[in-house]
C-alpha positions as CSV (number, residue, x, y, z in Angstrom):
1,X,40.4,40.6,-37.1
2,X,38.2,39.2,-34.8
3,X,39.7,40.3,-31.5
4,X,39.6,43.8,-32.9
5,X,36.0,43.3,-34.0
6,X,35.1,41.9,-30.6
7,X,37.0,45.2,-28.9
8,X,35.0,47.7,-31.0
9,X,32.0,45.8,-29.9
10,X,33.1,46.1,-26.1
11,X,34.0,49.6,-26.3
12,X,30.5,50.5,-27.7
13,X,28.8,48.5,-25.1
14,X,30.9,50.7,-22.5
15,X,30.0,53.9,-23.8
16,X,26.2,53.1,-24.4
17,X,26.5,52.2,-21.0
18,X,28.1,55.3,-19.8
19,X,25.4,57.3,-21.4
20,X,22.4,55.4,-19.6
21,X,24.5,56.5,-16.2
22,X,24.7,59.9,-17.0
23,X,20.4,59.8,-18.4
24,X,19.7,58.3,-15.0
25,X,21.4,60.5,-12.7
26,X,20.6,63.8,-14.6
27,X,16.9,62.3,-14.4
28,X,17.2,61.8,-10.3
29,X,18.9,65.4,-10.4
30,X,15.7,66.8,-11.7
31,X,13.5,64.8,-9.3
32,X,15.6,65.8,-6.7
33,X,15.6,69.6,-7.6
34,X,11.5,69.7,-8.6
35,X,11.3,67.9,-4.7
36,X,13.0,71.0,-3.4
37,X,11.6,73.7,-5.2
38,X,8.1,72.3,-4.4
39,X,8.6,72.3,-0.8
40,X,10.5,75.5,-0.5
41,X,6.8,77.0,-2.6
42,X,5.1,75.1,0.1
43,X,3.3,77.4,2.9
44,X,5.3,76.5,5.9
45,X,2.6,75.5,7.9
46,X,1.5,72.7,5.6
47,X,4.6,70.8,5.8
48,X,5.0,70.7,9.2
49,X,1.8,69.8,10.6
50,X,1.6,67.2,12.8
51,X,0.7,63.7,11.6
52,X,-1.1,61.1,13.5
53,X,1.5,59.1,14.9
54,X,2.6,56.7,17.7
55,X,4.6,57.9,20.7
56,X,7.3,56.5,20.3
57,X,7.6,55.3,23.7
58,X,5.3,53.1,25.3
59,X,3.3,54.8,27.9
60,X,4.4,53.9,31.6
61,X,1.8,52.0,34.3
């Protein structure tokens, strides 16, 4: 009775644990998609302006 017991209790954990895999990557599937849609709404201009960056070379003598 007790292996069956301690199966029951491992085959709960498992599917408790499949359901926090699929919350998690639904949730970074909506992140991922409001990213998109809010850059595709973005004026063009705006996301590609240029930052102030480093050459990424150093300059010669």
């Amino acid at each position: 009775m007790y292996e069956y017991e301690l199966q029951q209790s491992r085959s709960a954990d498992l599917i408790r644990r499949a359901e926090h895999e699929r919350l998690v990557r639904e949730a970074v599937r909506a992140r991922r998609a409001a990213r998109r849609e809010a850059a595709r709404r973005a004026p063009e201009a705006e996301s590609h302006t240029r930052r102030f960056r480093r050459d990424r070379f150093a300059r010669t003598a």
